[in-house]
C-alpha positions as CSV (number, residue, x, y, z in Angstrom):
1,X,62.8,102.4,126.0
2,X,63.2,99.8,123.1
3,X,65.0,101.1,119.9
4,X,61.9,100.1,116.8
5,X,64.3,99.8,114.4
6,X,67.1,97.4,116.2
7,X,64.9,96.5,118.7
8,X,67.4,96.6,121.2
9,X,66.4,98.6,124.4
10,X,68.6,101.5,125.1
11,X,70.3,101.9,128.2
12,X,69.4,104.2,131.1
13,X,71.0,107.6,131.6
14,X,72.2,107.1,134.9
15,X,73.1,110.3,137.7
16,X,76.1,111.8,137.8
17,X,78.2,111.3,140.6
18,X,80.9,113.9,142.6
19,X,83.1,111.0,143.7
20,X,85.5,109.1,141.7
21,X,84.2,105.7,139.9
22,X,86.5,103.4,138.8
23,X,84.7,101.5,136.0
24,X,84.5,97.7,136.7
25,X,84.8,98.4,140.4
26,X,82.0,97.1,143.1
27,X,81.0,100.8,143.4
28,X,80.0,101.0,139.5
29,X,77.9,98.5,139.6
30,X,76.1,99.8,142.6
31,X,76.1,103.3,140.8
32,X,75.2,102.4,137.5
33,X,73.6,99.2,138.0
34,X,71.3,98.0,135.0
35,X,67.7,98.3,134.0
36,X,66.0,95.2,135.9
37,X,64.6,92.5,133.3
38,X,61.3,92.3,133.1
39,X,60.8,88.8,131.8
40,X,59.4,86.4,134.2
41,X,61.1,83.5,133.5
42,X,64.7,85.0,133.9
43,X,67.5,82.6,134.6
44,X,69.3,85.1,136.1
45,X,67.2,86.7,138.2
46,X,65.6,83.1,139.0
47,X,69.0,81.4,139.4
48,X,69.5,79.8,142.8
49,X,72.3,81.2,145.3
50,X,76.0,80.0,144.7
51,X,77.0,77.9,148.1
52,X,79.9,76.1,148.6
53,X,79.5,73.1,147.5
54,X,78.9,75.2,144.3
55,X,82.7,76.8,145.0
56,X,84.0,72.8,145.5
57,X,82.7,71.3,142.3
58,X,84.7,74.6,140.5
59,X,87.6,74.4,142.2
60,X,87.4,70.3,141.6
61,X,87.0,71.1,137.7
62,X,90.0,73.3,137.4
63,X,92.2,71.4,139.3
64,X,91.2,68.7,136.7
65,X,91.7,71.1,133.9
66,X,95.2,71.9,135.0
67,X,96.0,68.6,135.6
68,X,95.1,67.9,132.0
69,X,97.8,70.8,130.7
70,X,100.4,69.4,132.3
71,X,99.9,66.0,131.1
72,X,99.2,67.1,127.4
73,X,101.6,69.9,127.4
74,X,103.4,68.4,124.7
75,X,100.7,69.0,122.4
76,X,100.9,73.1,123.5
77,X,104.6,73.2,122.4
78,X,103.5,71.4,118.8
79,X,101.0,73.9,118.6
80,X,103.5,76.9,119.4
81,X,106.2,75.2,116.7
82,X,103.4,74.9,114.0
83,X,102.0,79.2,114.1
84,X,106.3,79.8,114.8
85,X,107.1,78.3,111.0
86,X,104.9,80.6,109.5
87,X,106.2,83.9,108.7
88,X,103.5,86.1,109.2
89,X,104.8,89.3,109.3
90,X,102.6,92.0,108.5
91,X,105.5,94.7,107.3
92,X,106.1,92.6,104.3
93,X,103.2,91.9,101.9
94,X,105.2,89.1,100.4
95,X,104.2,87.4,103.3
96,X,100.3,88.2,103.4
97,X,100.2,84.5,102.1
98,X,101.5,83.4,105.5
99,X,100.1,85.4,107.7
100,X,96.6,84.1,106.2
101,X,97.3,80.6,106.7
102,X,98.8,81.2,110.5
103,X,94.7,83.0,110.8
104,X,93.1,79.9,109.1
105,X,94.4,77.8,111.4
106,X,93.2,79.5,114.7
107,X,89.8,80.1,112.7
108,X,89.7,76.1,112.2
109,X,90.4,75.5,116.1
110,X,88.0,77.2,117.4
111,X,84.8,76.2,114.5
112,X,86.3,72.9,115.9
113,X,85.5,74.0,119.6
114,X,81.9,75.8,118.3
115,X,82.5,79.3,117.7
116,X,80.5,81.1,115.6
117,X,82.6,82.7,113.2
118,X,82.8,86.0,111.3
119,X,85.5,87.3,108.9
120,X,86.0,90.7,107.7
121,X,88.5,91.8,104.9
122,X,90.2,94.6,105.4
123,X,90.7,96.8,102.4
124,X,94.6,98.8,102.7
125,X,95.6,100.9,100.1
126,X,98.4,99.4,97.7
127,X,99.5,99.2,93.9
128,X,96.8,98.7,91.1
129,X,98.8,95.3,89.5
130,X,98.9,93.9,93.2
131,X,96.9,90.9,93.4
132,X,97.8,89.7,96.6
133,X,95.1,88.6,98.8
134,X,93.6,91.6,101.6
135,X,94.0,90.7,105.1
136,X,91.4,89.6,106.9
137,X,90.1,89.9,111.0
138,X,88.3,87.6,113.0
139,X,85.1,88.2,115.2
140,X,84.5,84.5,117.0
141,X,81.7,83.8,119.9
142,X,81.7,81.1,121.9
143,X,77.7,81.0,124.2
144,X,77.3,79.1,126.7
145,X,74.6,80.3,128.6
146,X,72.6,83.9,129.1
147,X,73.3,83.3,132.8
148,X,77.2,83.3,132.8
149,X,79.8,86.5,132.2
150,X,81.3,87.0,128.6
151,X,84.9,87.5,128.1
152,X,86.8,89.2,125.1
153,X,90.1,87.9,124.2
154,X,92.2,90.0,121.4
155,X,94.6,88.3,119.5
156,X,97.1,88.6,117.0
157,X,99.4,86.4,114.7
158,X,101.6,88.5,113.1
159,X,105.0,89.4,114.1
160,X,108.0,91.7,113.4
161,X,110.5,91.2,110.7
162,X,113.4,89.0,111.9
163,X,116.1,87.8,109.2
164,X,119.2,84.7,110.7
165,X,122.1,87.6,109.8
166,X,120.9,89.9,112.4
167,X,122.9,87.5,114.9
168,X,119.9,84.5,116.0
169,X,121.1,81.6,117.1
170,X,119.2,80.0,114.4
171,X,116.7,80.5,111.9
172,X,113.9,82.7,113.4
173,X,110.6,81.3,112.0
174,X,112.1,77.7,113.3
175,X,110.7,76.6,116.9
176,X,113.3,75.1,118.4
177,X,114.5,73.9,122.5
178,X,117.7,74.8,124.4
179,X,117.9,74.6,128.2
180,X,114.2,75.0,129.1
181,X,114.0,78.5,126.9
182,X,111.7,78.2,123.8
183,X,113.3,79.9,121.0
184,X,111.7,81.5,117.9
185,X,109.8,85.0,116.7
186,X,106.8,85.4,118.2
187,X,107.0,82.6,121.4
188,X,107.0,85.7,123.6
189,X,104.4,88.2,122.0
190,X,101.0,87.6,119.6
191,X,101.5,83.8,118.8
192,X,102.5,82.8,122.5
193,X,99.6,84.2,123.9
194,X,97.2,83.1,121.1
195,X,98.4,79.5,121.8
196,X,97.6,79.8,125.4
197,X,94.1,80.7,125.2
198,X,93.4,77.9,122.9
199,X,95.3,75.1,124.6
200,X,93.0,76.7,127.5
201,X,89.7,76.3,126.5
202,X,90.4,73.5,124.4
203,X,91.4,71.1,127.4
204,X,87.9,73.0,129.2
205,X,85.7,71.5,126.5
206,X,87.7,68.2,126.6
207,X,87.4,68.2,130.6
208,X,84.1,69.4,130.4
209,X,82.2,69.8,127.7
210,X,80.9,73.0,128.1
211,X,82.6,76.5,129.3
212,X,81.9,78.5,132.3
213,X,81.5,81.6,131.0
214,X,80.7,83.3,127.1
215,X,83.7,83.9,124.7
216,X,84.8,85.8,122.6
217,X,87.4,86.6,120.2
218,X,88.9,88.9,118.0
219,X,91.8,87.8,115.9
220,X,93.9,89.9,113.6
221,X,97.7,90.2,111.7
222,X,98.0,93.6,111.2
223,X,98.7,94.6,114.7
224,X,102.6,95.4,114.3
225,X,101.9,98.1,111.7
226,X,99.2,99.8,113.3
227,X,96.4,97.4,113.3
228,X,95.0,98.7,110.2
229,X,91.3,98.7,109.6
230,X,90.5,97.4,112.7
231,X,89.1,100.4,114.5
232,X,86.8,101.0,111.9
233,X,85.3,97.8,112.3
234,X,85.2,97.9,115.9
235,X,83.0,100.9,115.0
236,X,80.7,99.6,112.6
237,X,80.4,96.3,114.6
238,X,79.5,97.6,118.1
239,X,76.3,95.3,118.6
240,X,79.2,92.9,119.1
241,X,80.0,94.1,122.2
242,X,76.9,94.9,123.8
243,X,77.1,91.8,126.2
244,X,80.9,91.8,126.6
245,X,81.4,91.9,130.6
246,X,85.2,92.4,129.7
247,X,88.0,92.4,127.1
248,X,91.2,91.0,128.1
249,X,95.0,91.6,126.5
250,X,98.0,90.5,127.1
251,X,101.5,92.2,127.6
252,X,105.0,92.2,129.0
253,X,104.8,94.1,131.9
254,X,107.3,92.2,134.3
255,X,109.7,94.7,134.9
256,X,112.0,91.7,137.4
257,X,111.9,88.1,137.8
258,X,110.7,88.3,141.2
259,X,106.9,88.3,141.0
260,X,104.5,89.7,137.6
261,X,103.6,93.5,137.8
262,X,100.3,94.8,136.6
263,X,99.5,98.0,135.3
264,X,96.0,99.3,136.0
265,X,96.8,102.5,133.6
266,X,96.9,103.1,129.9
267,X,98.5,105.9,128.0
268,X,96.6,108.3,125.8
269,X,97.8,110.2,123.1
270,X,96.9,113.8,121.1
271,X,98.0,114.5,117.9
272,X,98.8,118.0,116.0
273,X,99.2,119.7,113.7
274,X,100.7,123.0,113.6
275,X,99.6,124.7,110.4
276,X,101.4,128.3,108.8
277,X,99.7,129.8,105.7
278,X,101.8,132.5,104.0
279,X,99.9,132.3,100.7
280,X,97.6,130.5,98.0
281,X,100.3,128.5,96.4
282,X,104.1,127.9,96.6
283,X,106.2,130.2,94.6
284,X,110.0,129.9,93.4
285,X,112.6,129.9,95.7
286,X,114.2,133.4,93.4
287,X,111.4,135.6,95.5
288,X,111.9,134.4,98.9
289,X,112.9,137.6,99.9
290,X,109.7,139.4,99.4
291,X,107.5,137.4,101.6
292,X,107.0,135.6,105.1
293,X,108.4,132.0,104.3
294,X,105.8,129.5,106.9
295,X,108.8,126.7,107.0
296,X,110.7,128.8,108.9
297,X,108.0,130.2,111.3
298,X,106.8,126.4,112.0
299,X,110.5,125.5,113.2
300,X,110.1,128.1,115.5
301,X,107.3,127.4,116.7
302,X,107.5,123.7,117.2
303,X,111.3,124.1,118.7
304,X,109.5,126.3,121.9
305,X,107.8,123.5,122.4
306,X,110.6,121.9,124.2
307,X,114.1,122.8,125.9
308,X,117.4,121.7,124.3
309,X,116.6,118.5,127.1
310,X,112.7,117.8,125.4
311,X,111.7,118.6,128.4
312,X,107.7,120.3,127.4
313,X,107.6,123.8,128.3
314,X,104.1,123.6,129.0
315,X,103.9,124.4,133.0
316,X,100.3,123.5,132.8
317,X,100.5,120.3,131.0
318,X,103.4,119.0,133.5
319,X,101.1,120.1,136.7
320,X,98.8,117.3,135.7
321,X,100.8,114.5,136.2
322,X,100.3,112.5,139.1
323,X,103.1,112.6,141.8
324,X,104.9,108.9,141.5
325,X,104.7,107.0,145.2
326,X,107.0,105.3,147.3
327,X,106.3,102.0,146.3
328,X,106.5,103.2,142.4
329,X,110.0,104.4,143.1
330,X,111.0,100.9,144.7
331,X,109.3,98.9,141.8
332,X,111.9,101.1,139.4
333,X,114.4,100.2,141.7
334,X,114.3,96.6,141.4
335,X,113.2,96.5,137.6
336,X,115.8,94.2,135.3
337,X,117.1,97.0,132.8
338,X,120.3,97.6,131.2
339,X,121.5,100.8,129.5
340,X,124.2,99.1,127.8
341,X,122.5,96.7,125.9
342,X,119.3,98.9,125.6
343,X,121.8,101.9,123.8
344,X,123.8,98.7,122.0
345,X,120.5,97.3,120.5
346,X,119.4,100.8,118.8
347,X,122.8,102.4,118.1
348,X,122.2,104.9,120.3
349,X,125.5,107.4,121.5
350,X,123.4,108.5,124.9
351,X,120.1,108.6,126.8
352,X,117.9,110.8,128.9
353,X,118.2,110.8,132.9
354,X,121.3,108.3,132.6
355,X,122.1,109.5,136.1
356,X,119.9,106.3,138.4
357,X,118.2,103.6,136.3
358,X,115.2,104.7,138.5
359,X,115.2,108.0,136.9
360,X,115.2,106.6,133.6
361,X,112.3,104.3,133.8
362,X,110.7,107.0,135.5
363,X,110.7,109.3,132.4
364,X,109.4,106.5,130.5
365,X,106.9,105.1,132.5
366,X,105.5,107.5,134.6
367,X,106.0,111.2,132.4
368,X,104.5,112.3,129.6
369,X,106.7,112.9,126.3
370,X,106.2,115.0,122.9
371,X,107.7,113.7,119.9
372,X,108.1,115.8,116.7
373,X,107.0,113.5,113.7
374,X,107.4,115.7,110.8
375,X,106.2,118.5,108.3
376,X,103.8,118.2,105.8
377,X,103.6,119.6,102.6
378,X,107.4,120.5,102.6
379,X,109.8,118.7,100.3
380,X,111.0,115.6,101.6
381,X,112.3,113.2,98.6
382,X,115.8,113.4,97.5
383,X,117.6,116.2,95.7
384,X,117.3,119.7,95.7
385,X,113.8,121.6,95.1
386,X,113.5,125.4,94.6
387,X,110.2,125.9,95.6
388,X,109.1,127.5,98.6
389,X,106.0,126.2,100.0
390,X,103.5,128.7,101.0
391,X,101.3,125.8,103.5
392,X,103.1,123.5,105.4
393,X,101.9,121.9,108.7
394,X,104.2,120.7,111.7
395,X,102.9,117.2,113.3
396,X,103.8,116.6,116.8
397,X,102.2,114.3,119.6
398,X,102.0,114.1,123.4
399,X,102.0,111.3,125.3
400,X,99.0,111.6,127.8
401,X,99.2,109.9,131.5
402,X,96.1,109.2,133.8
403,X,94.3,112.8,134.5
404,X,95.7,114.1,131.4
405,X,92.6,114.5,129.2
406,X,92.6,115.7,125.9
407,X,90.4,118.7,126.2
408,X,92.5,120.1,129.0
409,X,96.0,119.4,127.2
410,X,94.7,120.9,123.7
411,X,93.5,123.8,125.9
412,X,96.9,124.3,126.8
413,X,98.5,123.7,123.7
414,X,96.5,126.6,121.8
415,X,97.1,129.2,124.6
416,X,101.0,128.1,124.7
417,X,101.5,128.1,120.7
418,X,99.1,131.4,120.1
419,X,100.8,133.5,123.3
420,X,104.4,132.1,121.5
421,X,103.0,133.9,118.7
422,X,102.3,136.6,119.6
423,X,105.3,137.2,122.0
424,X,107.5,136.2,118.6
425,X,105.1,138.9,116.7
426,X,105.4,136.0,113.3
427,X,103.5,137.0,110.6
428,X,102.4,134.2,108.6
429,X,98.8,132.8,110.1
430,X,98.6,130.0,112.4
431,X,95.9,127.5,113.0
432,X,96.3,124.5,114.9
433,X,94.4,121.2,114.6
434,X,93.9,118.4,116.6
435,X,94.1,115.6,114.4
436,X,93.9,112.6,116.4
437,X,93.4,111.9,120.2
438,X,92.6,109.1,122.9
439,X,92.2,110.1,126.8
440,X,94.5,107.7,129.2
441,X,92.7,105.1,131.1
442,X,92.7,104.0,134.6
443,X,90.9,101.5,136.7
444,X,91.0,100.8,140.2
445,X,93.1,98.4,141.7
446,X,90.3,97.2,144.0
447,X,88.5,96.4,140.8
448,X,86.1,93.2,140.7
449,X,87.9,92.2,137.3
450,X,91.8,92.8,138.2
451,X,90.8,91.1,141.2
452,X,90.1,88.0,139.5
453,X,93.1,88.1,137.7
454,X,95.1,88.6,140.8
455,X,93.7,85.5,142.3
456,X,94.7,83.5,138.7
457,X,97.9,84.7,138.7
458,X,98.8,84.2,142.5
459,X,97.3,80.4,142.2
460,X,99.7,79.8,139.8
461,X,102.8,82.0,140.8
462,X,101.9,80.8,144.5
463,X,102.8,85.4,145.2
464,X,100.8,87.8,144.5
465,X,101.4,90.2,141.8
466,X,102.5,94.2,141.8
467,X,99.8,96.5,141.5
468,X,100.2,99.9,140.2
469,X,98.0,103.5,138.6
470,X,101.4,105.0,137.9
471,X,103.1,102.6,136.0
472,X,101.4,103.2,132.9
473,X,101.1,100.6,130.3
474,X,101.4,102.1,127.0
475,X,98.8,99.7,123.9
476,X,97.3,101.7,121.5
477,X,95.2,99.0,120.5
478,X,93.6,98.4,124.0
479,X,93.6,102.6,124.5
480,X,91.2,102.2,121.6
481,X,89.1,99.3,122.3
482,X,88.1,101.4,125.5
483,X,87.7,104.5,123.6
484,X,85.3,102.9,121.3
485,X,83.5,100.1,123.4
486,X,83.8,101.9,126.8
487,X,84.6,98.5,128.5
488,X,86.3,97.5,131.4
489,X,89.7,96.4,130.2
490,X,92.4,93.7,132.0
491,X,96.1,93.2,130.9
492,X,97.5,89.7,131.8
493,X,101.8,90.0,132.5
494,X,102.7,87.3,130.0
495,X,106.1,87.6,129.8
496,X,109.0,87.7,132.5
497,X,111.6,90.3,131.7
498,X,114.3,87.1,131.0
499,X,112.6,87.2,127.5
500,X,113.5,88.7,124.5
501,X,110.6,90.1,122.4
502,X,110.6,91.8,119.1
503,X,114.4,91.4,119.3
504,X,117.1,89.0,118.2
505,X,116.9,85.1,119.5
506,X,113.4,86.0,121.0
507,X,113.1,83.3,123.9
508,X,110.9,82.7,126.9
509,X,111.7,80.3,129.5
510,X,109.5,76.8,129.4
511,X,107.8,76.7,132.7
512,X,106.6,80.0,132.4
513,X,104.8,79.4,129.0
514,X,102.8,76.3,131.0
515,X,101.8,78.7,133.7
516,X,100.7,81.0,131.0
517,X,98.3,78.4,130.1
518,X,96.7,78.2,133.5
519,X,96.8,81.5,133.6
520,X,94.5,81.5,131.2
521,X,92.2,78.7,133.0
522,X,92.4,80.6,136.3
523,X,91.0,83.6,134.8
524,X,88.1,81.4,132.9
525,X,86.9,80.3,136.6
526,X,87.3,83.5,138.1
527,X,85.4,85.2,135.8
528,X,82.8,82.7,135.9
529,X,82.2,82.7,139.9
530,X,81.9,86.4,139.7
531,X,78.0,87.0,139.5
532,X,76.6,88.0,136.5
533,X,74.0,90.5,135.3
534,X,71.0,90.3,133.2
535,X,71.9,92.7,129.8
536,X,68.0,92.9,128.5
537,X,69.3,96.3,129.0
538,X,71.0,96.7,126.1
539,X,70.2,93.3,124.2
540,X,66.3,92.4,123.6
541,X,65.0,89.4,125.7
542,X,68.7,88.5,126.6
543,X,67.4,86.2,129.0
544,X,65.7,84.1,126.9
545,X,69.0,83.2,124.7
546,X,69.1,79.2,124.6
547,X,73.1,78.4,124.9
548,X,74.7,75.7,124.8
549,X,74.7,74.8,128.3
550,X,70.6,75.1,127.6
551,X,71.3,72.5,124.6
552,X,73.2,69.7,126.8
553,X,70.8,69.9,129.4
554,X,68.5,66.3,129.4
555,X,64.7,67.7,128.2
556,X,62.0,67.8,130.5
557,X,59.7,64.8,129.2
558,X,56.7,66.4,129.1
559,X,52.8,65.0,127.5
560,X,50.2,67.5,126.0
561,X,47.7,64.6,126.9
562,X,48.6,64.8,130.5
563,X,48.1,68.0,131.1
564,X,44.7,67.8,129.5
565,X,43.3,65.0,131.4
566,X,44.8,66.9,134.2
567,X,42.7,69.9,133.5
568,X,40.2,68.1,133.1
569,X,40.0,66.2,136.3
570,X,40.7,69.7,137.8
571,X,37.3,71.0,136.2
572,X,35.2,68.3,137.5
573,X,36.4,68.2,140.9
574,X,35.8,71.8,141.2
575,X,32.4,72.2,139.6
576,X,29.1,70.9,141.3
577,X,27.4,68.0,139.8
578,X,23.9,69.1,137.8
579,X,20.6,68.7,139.0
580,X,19.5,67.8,135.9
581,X,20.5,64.6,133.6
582,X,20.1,66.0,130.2
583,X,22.3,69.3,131.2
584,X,25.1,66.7,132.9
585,X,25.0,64.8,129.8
586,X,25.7,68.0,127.7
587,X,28.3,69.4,129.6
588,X,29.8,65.8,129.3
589,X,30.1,65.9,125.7
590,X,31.0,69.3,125.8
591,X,34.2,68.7,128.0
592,X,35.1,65.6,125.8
593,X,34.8,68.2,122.8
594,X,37.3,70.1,124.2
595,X,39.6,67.6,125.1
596,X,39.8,66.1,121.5
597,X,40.6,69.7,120.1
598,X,43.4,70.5,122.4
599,X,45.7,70.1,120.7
600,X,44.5,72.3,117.7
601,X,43.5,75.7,119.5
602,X,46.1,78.6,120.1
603,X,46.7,78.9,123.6
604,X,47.6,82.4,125.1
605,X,50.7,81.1,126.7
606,X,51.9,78.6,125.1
607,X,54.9,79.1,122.9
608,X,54.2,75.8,120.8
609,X,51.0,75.7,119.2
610,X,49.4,72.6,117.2
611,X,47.5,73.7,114.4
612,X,46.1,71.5,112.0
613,X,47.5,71.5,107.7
């Protein structure tokens, strides 16, 4: 069925099934497995098998591709030192400036490297008299070809604030070299990982001329507050996605220096809010004694919440956790974590679970948490106020693991919160609100995608990575790219645990920023010897996109006038001479008739027709 108006065709409902699906997994795509293209001259579904030889010649361009990194690596550590000296961070809007010229430059490299670019502004609130330029975000698409898989790389530029009296080294937007560690804010987070993908496909193109697989990218410098604005144009832009086979992030998830973990898990979250009426509108503090004051019924309510450990005294909510195996335990075990300098670095007198490190990872990794946020419509600014509000409304969130949906956990919230009510017989009114929410997300480790990666990273690590559900990886941003897109999602281990990120004298060792890099190429010819599907699915004639691996192909040399003399001498073999002379002479003329207007008829199926002006 083809939308009139977009004229995209809409997908297929497909069956439900009993069993679990892990989406990007072999048994997806033989579940849901897309509407077959009906065009006959599909590359795809005309495309020749992949043999070995095929698997050589790859294999032969990568090597060549990494062999190129190493050689021109000095030009990767320029480009690092150049997006390090600019202070784009994103708290400050003194430094909009910067953080604008750090996304010009990555917007320049890759029109250089033929991306079609997009840029969006992204409208924050702030003063009236501030003139300051509006942040922008980057859509970027790189096509090759209709017949290859299309990756989506987010991105960001912007860092955290960082000022030389907080104890670095040195100054901290100035790249600088110190026994093979790479010193400066943001080497290890947003502009590290950046960098990589562009010295990546850059040295591709150079190599090769041409990618194996579709690109594309989405850039931004508003990811350390929040990544403002970008959800709602992840929202309103959806048709870019439609052909995106998957979207790739990157994150620190090496808990030793043993061998990279990855997570195949993402957290989920549910906001509330609790909300006590007592009245209309606040009165004066003077008649507090006459009615039912809502502040004090929403401290009690929120403080059942929890023990005096913040432990959730929700039975149901705990029961949904999944139990944490054996080789979860021994991952915690061996993890690089100190309780000294973690307490040290936050100014913090004691922690939860200090009994075994294991224990204390544990609660952060693998349970969920409730935080308490704050109140609104109380008084909060500084003084004394003798009003007493009438409406306020108590925030809290829950962090939400794999199995944890939100319709089961606000479920269990309302039952707990109204049965606290009644047992505690308050009198003010209660309504609760849900007031944001995401559902965790988990794919399987068998996974076509994660098993791609896995082959990158143990190519360039020479061991294979950690796998683990239970573990849980905890990026808002890439909780709501799935929740919005529905797409399978990968998360590259950048980092090792050696480095310091988003903290003083942020570092990561040498070597492992140049493995980064081929990282990054690995995954490119992964992706690309994974086979590929048709999407004239959800895109219209998909198939018949020209690319531009179609563009550098030689063109077929082809003459209109031989394939009418061809036709012709087709026509006269096959029909029988005439009997009679004058008829042979008139269907002479007649078939020199047609041959002279050719080229000025409108053939059926034809796509280039020669009419005359």
């Amino acid at each position: 069925m083809i939308d009139p108006k977009t004229h995209v065709r809409l997908p297929r409902r497909s069956k439900r099934s009993s069993s679990r699906v892990y989406p990007g997994s072999d048994e997806e795509l033989k579940v849901s497995h897309p509407e077959a293209c009906r065009c006959e001259h599909c590359l795809i579904k005309n495309r020749p098998k992949w043999t070995d030889e095929d698997n050589l010649r790859a294999s032969a361009m990568h090597r060549q591709v990494d062999a190129a990194i190493e050689k021109n690596f000095d030009e990767a550590l320029a480009d690092l030192e150049d997006f390090v000296r600019l202070k784009s961070v994103s708290a400050d809007v003194e430094c909009i400036t910067e953080s604008l010229k750090a996304m010009c430059m990555y917007r320049d490299r890759l029109e250089r490297m033929r991306f079609t670019i997009y840029e969006y502004n992204i409208n924050i609130p702030r003063a009236i008299c501030d003139t300051s330029p509006h942040p922008k975000v980057i859509f970027a698409h790189y096509f090759s070809s209709p017949t290859k898989n299309t990756v989506l790389v987010y991105a960001y530029l912007d860092v955290a604030p960082a000022k030389f009296e907080d104890g670095w080294l040195s100054e901290p937007f100035e790249f600088y070299m110190n026994d093979d560690m790479l010193y400066g804010r943001g080497v290890s987070t947003g502009k590290g990982m950046a960098v990589c993908w562009l010295q990546a496909i850059e040295t591709w193109l150079e190599q090769h001329g041409d990618l194996p697989i579709n690109i594309k990218f989405i850039v931004e410098i508003m990811h350390a507050v929040g990544s403002v604005g970008l959800q709602h144009y992840i929202e309103v832009k959806r048709e870019f996605f439609q052909d995106v086979d998957c979207i790739v992030f990157g994150n620190n998830s090496w808990i030793n220096d043993e061998r990279p973990l990855m997570s195949c898990s993402l957290t989920g979250w549910a906001h509330f809010g609790l909300e006590m009426r007592g009245g209309a509108k606040s009165i004066e503090g003077a008649s507090g004694g006459l009615v039912y004051e809502p502040m004090t019924d929403v401290c009690t309510l929120m403080n059942s919440l929890v023990d005096n450990l913040h432990v959730i005294q929700i039975p149901a909510i705990q029961n949904m956790v999944r139990p944490t195996a054996v080789t979860e335990w021994t991952l915690l075990e061996s993890a690089i974590f100190s309780e000294y300098a973690y307490k040290d670095q936050f100014g913090i007198r004691r922690l939860r679970y200090e009994l075994t490190k294991a224990e204390l990872l544990h609660n952060r990794w693998c349970q969920g948490t409730m935080t308490m946020h704050g109140i609104e419509g109380s008084f909060s600014r500084k003084g004394s106020c003798t009003a007493l509000p009438m409406s306020v409304m108590g925030k809290f969130s829950i962090k939400l693991l794999p199995d944890q949906m939100v319709s089961l956990v606000q479920t269990h919230v309302e039952e707990f919160l109204h049965t606290q009510y009644e047992d505690l017989k308050i009198r003010t009114t209660l309504k609760i609100h849900l007031l944001d929410a995401c559902d965790p997300y988990s794919w399987g480790i068998d996974a076509r995608y994660s098993k791609a990666l896995v082959r990158s990273i143990s190519r360039v690590y020479q061991v294979e990575p950690d796998l683990s559900m239970n573990i849980v990886t905890c990026l808002p941003i890439a909780s709501t790219f799935h929740k919005i897109t529905g797409k399978p999602i990968i998360l590259i281990p950048y980092a090792q645990r050696m480095d310091y990120s988003h903290v003083v004298n942020e570092s990561i060792p040498k070597q492992c920023f140049l493995r980064n890099i081929k990282v990054c190429t690995g995954l490119i010819l992964e992706m690309s010897l994974l086979p590929a599907r048709c999407k004239c699915d959800v895109i219209f004639e998909y198939c018949n996109r020209r690319g531009i691996a179609e563009m550098l192909k030689p063109p077929v040399q082809s003459s209109q006038k031989h394939s009418v003399f061809s036709h012709m001498r087709r026509t006269k073999s096959m029909k029988p001479l005439n009997k009679h002379p004058e008829e042979h002479e008139t269907n002479k003329r007649k078939r020199l008739k047609d041959w002279l207007c050719a080229p000025f008829r409108r053939h059926r199926n034809n796509h280039y027709i020669f009419s005359p002006k």
